[in-house]
Residue frames as qw, qx, qy, qz and C-alpha x, y, z in Angstrom:
[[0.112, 0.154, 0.343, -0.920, -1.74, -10.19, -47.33],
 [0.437, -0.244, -0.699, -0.511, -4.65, -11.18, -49.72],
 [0.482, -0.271, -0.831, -0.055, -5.61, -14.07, -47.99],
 [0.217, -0.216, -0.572, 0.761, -5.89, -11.86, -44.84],
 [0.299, 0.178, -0.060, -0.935, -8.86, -9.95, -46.86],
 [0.289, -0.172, -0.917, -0.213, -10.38, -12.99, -48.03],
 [0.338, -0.263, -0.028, -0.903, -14.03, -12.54, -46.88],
 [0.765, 0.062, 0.427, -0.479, -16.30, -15.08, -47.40],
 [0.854, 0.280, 0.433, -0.073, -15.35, -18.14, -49.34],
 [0.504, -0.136, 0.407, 0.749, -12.49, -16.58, -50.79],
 [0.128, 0.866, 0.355, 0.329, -14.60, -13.69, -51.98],
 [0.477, 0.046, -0.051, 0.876, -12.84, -10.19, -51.80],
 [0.092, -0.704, -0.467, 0.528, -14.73, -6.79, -50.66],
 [0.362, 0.257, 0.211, 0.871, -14.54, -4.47, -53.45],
 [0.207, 0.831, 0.455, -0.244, -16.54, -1.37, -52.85],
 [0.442, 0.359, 0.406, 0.715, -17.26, 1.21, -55.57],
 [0.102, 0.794, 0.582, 0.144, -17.72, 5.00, -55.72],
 [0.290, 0.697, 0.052, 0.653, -17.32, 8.61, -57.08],
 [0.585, -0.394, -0.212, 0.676, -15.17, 11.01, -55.79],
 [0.013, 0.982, 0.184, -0.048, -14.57, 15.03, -56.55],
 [0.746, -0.302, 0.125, 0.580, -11.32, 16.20, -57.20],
 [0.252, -0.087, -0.012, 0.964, -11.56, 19.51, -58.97],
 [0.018, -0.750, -0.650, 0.122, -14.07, 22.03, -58.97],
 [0.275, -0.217, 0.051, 0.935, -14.10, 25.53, -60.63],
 [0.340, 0.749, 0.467, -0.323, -16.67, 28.19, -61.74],
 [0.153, 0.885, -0.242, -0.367, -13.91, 29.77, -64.29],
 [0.025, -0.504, 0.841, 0.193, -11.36, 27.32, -65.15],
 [0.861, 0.207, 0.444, -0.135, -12.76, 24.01, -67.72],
 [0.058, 0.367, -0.686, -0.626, -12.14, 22.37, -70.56],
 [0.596, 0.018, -0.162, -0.786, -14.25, 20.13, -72.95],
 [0.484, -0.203, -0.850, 0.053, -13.84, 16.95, -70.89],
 [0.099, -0.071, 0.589, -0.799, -14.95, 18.73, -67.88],
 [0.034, -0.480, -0.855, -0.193, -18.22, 17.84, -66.51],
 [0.024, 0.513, 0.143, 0.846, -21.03, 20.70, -66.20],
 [0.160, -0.415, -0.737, 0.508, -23.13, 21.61, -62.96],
 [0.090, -0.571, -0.308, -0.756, -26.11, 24.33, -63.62],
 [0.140, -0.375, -0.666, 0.630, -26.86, 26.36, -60.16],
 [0.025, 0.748, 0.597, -0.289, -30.10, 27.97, -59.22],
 [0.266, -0.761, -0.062, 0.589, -28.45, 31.36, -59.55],
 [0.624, 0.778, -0.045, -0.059, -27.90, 30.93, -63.47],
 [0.182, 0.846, -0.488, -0.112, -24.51, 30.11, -62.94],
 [0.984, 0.154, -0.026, -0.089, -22.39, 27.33, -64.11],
 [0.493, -0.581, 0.646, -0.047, -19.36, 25.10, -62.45],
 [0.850, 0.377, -0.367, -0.019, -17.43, 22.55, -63.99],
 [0.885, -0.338, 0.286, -0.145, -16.11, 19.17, -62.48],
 [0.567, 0.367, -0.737, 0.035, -13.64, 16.63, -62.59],
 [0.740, -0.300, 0.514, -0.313, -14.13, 13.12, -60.66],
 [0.527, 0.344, -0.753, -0.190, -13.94, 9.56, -60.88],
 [0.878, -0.322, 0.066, -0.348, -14.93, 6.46, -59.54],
 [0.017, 0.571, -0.790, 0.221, -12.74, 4.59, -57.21],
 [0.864, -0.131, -0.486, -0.016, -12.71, 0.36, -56.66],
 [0.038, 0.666, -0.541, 0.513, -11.60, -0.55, -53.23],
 [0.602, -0.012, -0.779, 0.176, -10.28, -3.32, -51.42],
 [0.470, -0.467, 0.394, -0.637, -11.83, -3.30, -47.95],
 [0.558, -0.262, -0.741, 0.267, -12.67, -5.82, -44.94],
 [0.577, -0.692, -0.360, -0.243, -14.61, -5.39, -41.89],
 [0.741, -0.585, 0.047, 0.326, -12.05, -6.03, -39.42],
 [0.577, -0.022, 0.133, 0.806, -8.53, -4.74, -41.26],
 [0.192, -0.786, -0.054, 0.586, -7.90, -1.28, -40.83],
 [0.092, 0.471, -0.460, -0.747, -5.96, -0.42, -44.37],
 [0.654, 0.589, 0.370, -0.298, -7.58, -0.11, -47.63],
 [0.427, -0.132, 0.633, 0.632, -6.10, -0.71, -51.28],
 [0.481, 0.593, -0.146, -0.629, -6.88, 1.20, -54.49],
 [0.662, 0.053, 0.640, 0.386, -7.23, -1.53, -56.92],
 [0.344, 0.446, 0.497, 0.661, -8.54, 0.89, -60.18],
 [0.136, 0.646, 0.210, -0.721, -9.79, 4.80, -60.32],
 [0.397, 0.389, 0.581, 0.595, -11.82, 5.63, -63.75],
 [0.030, -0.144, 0.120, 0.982, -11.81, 9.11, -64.62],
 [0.252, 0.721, 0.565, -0.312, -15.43, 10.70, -65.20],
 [0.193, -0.357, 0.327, 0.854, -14.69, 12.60, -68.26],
 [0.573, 0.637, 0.353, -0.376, -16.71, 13.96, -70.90],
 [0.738, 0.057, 0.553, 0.383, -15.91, 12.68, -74.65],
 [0.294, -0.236, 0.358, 0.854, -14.79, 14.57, -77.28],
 [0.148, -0.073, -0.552, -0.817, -17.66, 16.60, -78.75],
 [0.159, -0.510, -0.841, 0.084, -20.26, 15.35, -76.31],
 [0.232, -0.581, -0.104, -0.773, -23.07, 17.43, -75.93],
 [0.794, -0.422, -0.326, -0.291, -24.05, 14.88, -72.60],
 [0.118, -0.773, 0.563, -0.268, -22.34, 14.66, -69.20],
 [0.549, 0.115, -0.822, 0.095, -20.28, 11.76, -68.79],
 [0.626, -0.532, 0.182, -0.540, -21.74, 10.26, -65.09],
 [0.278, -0.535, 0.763, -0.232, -20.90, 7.73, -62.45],
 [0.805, 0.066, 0.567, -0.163, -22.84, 4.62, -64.11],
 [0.759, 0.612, -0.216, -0.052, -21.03, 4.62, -66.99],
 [0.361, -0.666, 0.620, -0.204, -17.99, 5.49, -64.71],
 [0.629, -0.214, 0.712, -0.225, -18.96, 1.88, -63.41],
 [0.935, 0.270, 0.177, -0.146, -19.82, 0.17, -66.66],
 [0.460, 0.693, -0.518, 0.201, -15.81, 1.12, -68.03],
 [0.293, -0.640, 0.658, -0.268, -14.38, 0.54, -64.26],
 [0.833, -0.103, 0.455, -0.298, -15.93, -2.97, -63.81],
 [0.681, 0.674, -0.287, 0.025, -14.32, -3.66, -67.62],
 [0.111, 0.792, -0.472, 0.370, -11.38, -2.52, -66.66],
 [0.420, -0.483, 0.714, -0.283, -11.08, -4.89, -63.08],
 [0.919, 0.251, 0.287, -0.099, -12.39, -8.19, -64.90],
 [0.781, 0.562, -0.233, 0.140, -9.53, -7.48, -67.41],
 [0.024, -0.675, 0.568, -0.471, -6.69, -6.37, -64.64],
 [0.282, -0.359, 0.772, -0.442, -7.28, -8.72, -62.17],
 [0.693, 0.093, -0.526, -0.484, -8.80, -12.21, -63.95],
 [0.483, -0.170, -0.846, 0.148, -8.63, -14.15, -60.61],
 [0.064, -0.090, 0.488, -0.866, -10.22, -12.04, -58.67],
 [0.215, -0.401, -0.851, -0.263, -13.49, -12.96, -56.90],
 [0.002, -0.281, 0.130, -0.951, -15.02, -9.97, -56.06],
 [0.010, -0.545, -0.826, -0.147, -17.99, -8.86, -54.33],
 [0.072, 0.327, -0.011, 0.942, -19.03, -5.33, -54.97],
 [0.163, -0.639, -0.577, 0.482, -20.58, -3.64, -52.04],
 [0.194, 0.292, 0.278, 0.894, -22.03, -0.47, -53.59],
 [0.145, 0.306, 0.699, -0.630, -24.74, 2.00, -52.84],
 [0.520, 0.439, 0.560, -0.473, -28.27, 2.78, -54.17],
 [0.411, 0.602, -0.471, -0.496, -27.09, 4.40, -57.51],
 [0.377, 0.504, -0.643, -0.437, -26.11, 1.08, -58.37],
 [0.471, 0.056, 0.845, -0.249, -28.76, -1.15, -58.00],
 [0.544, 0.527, -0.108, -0.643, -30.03, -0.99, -61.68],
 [0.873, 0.290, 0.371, -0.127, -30.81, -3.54, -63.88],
 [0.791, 0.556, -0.229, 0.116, -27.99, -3.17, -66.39],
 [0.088, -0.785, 0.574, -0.215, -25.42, -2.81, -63.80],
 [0.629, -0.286, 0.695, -0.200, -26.05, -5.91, -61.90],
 [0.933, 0.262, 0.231, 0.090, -26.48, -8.03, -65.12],
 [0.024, -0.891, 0.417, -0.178, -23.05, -6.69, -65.70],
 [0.228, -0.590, 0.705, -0.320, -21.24, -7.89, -63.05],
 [0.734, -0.125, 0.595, -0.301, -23.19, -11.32, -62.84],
 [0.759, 0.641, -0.099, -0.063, -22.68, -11.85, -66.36],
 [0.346, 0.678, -0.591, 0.268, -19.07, -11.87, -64.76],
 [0.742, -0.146, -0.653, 0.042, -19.78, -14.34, -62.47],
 [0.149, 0.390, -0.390, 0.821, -19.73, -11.69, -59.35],
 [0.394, -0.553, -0.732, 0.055, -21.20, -11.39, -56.42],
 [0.017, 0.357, -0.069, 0.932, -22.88, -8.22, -54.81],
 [0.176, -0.644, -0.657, 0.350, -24.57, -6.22, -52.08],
 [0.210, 0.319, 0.361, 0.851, -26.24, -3.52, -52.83],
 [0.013, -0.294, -0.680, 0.671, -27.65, -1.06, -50.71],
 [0.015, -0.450, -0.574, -0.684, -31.20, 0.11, -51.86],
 [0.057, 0.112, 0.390, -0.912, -33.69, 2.69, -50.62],
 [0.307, 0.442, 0.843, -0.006, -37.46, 2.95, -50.68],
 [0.356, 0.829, 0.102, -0.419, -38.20, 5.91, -52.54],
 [0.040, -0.604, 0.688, 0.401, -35.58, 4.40, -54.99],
 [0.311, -0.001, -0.944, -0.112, -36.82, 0.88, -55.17],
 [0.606, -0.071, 0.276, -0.743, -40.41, 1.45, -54.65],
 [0.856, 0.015, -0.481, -0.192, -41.17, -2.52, -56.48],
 [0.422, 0.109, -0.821, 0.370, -38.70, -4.14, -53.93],
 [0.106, -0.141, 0.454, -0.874, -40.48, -2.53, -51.28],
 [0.707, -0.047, 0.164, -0.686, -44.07, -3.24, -52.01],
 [0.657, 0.303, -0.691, -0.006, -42.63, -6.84, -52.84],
 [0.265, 0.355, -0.740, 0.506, -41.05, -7.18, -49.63],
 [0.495, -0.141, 0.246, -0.821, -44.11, -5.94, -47.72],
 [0.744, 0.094, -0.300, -0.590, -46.33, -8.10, -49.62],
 [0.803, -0.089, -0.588, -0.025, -44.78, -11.15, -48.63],
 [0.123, 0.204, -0.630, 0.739, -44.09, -10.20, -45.11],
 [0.640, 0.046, 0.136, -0.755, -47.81, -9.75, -45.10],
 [0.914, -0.008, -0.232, -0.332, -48.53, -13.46, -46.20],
 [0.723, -0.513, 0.455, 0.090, -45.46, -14.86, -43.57],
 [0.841, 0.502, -0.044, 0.196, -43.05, -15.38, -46.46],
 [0.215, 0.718, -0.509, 0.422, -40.25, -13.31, -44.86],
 [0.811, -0.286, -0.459, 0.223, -38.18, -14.88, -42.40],
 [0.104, -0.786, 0.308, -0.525, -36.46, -12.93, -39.43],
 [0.800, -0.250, -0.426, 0.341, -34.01, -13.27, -36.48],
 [0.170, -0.880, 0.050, -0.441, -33.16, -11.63, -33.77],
 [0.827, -0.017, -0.374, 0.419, -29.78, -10.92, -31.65],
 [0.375, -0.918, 0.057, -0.118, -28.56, -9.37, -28.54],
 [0.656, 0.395, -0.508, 0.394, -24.85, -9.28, -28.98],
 [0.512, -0.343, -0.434, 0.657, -22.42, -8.90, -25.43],
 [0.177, 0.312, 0.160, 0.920, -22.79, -5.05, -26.01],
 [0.170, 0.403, 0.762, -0.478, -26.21, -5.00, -25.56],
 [0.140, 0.357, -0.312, -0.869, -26.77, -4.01, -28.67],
 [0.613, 0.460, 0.549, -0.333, -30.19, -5.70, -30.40],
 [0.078, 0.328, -0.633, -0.697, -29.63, -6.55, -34.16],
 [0.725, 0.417, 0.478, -0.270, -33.11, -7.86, -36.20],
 [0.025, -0.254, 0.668, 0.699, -32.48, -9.40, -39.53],
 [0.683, 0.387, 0.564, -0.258, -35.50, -10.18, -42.11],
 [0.014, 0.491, -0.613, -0.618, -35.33, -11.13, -45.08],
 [0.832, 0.434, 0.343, -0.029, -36.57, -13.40, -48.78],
 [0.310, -0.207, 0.742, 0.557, -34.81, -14.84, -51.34],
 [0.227, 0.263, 0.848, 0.401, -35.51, -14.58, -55.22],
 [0.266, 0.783, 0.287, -0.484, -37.95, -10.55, -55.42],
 [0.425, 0.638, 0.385, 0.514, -37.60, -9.72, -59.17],
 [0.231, -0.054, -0.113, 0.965, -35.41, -5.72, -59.18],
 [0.290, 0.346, 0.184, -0.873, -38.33, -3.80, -60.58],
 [0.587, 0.533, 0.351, -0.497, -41.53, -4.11, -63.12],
 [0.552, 0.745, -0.310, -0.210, -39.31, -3.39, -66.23],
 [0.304, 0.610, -0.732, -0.014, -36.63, -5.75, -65.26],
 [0.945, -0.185, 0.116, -0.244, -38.37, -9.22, -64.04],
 [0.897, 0.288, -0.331, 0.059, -35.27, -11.29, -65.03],
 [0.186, 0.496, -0.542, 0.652, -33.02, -9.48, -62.62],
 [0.663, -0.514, -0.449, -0.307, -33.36, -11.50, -59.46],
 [0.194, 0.297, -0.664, 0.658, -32.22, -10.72, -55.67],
 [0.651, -0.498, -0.542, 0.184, -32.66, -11.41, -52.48],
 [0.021, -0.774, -0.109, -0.623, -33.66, -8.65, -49.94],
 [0.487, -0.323, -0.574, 0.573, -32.27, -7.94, -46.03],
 [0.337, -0.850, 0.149, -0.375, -33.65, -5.34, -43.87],
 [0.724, -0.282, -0.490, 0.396, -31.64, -5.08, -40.62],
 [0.250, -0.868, 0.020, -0.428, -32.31, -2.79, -37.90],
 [0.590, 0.126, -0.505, 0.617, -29.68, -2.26, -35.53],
 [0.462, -0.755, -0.361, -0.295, -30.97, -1.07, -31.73],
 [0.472, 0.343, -0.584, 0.564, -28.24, 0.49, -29.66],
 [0.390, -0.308, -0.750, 0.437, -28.50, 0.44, -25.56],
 [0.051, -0.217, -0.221, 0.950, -30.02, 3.81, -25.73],
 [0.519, 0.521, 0.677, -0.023, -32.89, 2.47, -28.36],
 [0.466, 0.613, -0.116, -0.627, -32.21, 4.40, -31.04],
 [0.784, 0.320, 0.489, 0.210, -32.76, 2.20, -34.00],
 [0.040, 0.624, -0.447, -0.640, -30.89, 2.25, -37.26],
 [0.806, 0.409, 0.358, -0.235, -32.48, 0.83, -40.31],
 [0.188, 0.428, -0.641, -0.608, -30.62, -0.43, -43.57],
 [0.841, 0.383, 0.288, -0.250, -31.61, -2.32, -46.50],
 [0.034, 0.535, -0.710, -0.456, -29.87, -4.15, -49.45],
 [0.946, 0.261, 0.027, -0.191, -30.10, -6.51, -52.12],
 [0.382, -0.531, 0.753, 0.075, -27.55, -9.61, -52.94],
 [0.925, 0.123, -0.277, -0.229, -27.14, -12.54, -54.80],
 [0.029, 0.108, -0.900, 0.420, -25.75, -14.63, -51.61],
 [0.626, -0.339, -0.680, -0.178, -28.34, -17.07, -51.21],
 [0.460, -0.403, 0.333, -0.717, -30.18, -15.40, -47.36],
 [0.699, -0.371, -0.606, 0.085, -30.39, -17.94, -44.96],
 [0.474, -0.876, 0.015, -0.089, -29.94, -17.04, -40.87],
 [0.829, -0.095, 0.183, 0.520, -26.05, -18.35, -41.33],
 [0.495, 0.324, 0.306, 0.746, -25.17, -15.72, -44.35],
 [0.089, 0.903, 0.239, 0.346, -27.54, -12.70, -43.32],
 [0.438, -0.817, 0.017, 0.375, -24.97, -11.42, -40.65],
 [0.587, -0.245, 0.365, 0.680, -22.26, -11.73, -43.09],
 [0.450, 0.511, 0.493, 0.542, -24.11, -9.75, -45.62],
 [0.212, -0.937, -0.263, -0.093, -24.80, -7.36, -43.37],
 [0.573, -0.642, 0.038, 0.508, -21.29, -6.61, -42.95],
 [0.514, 0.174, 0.404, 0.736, -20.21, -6.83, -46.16],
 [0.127, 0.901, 0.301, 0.285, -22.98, -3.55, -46.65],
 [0.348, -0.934, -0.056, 0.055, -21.93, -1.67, -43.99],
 [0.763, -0.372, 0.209, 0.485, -18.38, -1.98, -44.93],
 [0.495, 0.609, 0.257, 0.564, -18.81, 0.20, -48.21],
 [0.140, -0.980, -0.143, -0.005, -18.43, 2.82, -45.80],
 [0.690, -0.470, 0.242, 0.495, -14.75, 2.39, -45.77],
 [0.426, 0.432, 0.410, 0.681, -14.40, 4.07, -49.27],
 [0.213, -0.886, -0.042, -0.410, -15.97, 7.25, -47.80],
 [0.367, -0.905, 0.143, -0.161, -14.19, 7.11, -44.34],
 [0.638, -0.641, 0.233, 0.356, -10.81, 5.36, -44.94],
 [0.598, 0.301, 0.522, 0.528, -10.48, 6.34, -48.39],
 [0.084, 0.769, 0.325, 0.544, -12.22, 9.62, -49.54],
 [0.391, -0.909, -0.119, -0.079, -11.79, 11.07, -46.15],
 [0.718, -0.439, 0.137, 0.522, -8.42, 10.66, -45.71],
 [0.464, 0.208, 0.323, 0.798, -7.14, 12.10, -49.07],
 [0.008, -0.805, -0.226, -0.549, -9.31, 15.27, -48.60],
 [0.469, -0.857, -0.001, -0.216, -8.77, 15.44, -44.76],
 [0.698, -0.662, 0.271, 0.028, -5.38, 14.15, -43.51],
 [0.255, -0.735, 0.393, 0.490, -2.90, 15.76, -45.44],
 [0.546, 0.209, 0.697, 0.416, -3.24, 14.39, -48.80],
 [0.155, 0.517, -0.055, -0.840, -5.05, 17.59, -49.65],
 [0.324, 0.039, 0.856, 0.401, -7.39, 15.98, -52.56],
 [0.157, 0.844, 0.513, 0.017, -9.70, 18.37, -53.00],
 [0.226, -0.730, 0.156, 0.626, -7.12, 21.20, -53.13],
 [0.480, 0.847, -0.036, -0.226, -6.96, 23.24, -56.52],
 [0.524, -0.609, 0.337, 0.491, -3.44, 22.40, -57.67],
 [0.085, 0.378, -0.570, -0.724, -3.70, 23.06, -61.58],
 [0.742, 0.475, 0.164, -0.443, -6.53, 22.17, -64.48],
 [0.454, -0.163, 0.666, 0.569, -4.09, 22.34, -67.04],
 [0.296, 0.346, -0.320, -0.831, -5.24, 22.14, -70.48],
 [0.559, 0.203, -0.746, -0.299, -5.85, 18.55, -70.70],
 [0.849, -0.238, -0.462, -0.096, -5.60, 16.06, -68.49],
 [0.304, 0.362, -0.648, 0.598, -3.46, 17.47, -65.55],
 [0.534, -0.368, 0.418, -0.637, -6.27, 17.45, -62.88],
 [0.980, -0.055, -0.129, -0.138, -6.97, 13.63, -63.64],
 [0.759, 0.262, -0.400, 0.442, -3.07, 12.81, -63.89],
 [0.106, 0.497, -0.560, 0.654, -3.00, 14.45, -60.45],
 [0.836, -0.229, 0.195, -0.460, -6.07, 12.74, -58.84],
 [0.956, 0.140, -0.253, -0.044, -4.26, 9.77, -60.02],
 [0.337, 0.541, -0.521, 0.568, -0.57, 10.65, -58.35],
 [0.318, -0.465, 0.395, -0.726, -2.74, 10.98, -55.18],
 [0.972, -0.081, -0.058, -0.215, -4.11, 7.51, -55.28],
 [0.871, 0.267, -0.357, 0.206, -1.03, 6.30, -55.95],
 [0.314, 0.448, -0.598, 0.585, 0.57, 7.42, -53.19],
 [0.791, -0.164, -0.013, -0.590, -2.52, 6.73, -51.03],
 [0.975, 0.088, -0.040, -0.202, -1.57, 3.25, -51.64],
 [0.403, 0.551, -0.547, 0.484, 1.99, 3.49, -51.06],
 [0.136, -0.501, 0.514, -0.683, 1.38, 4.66, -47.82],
 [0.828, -0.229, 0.215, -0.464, -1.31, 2.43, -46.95],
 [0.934, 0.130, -0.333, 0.011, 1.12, -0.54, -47.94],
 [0.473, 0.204, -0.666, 0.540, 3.76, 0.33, -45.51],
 [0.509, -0.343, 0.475, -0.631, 1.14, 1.30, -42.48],
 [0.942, 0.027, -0.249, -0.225, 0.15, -2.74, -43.25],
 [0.951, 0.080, -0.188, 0.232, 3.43, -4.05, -43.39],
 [0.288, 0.526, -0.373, 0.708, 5.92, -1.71, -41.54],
 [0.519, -0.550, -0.508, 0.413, 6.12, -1.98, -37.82],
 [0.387, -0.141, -0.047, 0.910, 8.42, 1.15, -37.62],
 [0.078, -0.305, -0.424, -0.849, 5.62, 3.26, -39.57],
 [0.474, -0.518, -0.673, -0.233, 2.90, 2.14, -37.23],
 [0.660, -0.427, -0.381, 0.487, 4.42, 2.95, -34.34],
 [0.187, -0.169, 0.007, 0.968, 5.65, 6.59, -35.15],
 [0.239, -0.421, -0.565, -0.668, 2.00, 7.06, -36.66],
 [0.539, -0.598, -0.565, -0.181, 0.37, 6.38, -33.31],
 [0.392, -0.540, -0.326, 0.669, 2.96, 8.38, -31.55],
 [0.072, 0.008, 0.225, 0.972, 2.02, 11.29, -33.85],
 [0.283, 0.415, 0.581, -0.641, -1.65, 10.38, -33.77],
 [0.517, 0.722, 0.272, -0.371, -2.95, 11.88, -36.87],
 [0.801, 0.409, 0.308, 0.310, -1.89, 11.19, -40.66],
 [0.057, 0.977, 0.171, 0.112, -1.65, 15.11, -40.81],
 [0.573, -0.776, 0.229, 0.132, 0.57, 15.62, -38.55],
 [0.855, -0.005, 0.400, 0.332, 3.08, 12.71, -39.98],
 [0.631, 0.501, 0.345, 0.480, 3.17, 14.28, -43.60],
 [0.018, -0.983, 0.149, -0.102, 3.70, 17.69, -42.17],
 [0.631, -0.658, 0.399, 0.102, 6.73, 16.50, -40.17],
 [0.618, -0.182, 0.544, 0.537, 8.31, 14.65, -43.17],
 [0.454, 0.784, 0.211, 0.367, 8.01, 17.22, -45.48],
 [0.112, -0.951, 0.270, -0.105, 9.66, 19.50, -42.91],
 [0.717, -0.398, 0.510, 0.258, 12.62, 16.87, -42.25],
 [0.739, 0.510, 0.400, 0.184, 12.74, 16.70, -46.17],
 [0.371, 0.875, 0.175, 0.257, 13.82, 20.24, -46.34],
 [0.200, -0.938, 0.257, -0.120, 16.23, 20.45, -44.19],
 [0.461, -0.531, 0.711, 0.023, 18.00, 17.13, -43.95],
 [0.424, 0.403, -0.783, -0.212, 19.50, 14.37, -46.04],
 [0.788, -0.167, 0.506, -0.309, 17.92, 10.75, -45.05],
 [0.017, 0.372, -0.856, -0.357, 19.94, 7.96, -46.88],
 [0.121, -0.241, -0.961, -0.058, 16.73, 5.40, -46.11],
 [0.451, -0.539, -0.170, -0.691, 12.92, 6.38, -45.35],
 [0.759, -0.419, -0.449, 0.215, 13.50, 4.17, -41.90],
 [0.524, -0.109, -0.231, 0.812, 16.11, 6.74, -41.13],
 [0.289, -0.390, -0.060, -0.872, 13.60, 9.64, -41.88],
 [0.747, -0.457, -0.398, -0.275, 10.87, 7.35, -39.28],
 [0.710, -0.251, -0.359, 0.552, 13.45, 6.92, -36.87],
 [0.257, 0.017, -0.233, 0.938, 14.62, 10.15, -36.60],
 [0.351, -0.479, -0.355, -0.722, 10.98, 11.23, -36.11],
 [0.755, -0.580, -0.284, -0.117, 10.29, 9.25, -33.61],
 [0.485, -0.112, -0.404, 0.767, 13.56, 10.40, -31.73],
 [0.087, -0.293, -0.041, -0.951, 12.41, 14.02, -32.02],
 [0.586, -0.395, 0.001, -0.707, 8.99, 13.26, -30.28],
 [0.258, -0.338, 0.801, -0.422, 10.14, 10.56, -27.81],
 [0.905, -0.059, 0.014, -0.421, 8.34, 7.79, -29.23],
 [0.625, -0.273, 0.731, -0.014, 9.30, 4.23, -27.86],
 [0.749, 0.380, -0.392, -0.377, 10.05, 2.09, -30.90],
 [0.777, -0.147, 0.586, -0.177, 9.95, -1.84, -30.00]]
C-alpha cells in the first residue's frame, strides 16, 4: 500500500499539525497548558501535534506519530507546537529510518531552525508562508519579479479552471537567517466564475515549469490533516473533542492517543476491506456506521467483525458484491 502513496520520486506526503483534545476552565494539572482570556479568566489545554501520511488522489490517511504538547515538570513556560515539532520530527527520523518524507506544513513552520532541522535530515518540504509572516520573502520575491527574474506559467485545465504559477529558485528565509535557502511559488487558482484563490509556499524541490504543479499539490494536500484527519475524529463519531476524563496525570493524552489508534484501525480496513467500503457508502456517513455497531454490540454476539458488517448491511438492504 506504500508504494500506492509514493509521491514524487519515492517521496512520501507527511503533513504536520496541532490538534485540541481537552479543554477546561476548572479541571488542570501541571502539564496542562495555560490560555489567559480577556475577561481575567484562565483555561487550560491539552493537545498535540499529529504526522500524517497523505496523497492527493487516495482518499485514507495514516497516523504515523502524535507528540503530546505537555508542559514539563516545574516549567514556568508553555510547552508549544514548535517544539511539539522539534521532538515529533526526532521521533519519525528514529521510527521510520527509510522513510523519505516530505513535510507539507503551514506558516508556523517556516522558521529557520525548523527547516534546518529537517534538511539536516536530508528531507524535503513545502511550506506554506504568508506575507505579513514572511515580510523578507515577499519584498524578495517582488524585487525580482520587478527586474524579470521570476518565471511564470499559465494553464486552463478541461474544467475551465485557469491555474498561474510563478515562481524563483534560491530567496534566502529572512534577514537573520541568510543561510536558509528556498525557492518560492505563488499560484493563483481562477475558477469559471473568476473568483481567484491565491497561495504561496516555500520548498526545497528545485522550481522548474515540470515540478511547480507537483508542488502545488503537495501544499494543498496539508489540508487533509484538518479535513480527513482532525475533522473526522471531532465530527464523525470519534467524538475527539469530547470531555471524557483529565485524570490526574496523563489520562487525557493516553486517551487522545486510544483515539488515533483506532482512527487508524479503521482507516486500514476502509483501504483494504471491500465489505467495509461498501456498507460505509450504504450508510453514507462515518457517524452513522459507529452508531449502528455500537448498537449491534449491545445486543448481539458477532463471532467475526465481517459478521457484524454483514449483518449491517442486511438490516439496511445494502447490495454487497
Amino acid at each position: 500500500m506504500i508504494k500506492e502513496y509514493e509521491y514524487w520520486k519515492g517521496q512520501l506526503l507527511i503533513s504536520i499539525d496541532g490538534v485540541e483534545h481537552f479543554s477546561s476552565t476548572k479541571v488542570h494539572c501541571n502539564h496542562c497548558t495555560t490560555r489567559a482570556h480577556r475577561n481575567g479568566e484562565m483555561s487550560y489545554h491539552h493537545s498535540g501535534l499529529a504526522a500524517v501520511l497523505v496523497h492527493p488522489d487516495q482518499e485514507e490517511v495514516f497516523t504515523l506519530d502524535f507528540e503530546p504538547i505537555l508542559n514539563a515538570d516545574g516549567s514556568q513556560k508553555n510547552d508549544c507546537e514548535r517544539n511539539a515539532a522539534k521532538r515529533l520530527c526526532q521521533d519519525l527520523r528514529e521510527r521510520y529510518p527509510e522513510l523519505k518524507p516530505i513535510l507539507v506544513e503551514d506558516a508556523l513552520y517556516a522558521n529557520a531552525p525548523h527547516i534546518r532541522q529537517i534538511t539536516g535530515y536530508g528531507w524535503l518540504f513545502v511550506l506554506n508562508v504568508k506575507p505579513e509572516s514572511h515580510e523578507s520573502l515577499e519584498r524578495q520575491f517582488a524585487g525580482r519579479r520587478a527586474s524579470g527574474q521570476v518565471k511564470d506559467l499559465r494553464v486552463t485545465d478541461p474544467k475551465g479552471i485557469k491555474h498561474y504559477y510563478a515562481w524563483t529558485n534560491d530567496l534566502c528565509l529572512c534577514e537573520s537567517a541568510i543561510d536558509v535557502s528556498v525557492n518560492y511559488l505563488l499560484y493563483e487558482q481562477t475558477d469559471k466564475q473568476g473568483k481567484v484563490t491565491r497561495w504561496t509556499w516555500i520548498a526545497n524541490i528545485p522550481l522548474n515549469a515540470r515540478s511547480v504543479e507537483v508542488v502545488m499539490r503537495a501544499g494543498r494536500a496539508r489540508w487533509k490533516i484538518e479535513n480527513e484527519t482532525f475533522n473526522t475524529l471531532k465530527n464523525q463519531g470519534y467524538n475527539f473533542e469530547h470531555n471524557y476524563g483529565h485524570g490526574q496525570q496523563n489520562l487525557a493524552t493516553v486517551l487522545a492517543l486510544l483515539m488515533f489508534l483506532a482512527f487508524t484501525v479503521d482507516q486500514m480496513i476502509q483501504r483494504c476491506w471491500r465489505v467495509f467500503r461498501q456498507v460505509r457508502g450504504g450508510l453514507r456517513t462515518k457517524a452513522k456506521l459507529w452508531d449502528m455497531v455500537r448498537s449491534l454490540f449491545k445486543v448481539q454476539f458477532f463471532p467475526t467483525m465481517d459478521a457484524l458488517y454483514r449483518q449491517i448491511a442486511d438490516l439496511y438492504d445494502i447490495q454487497l458484491c
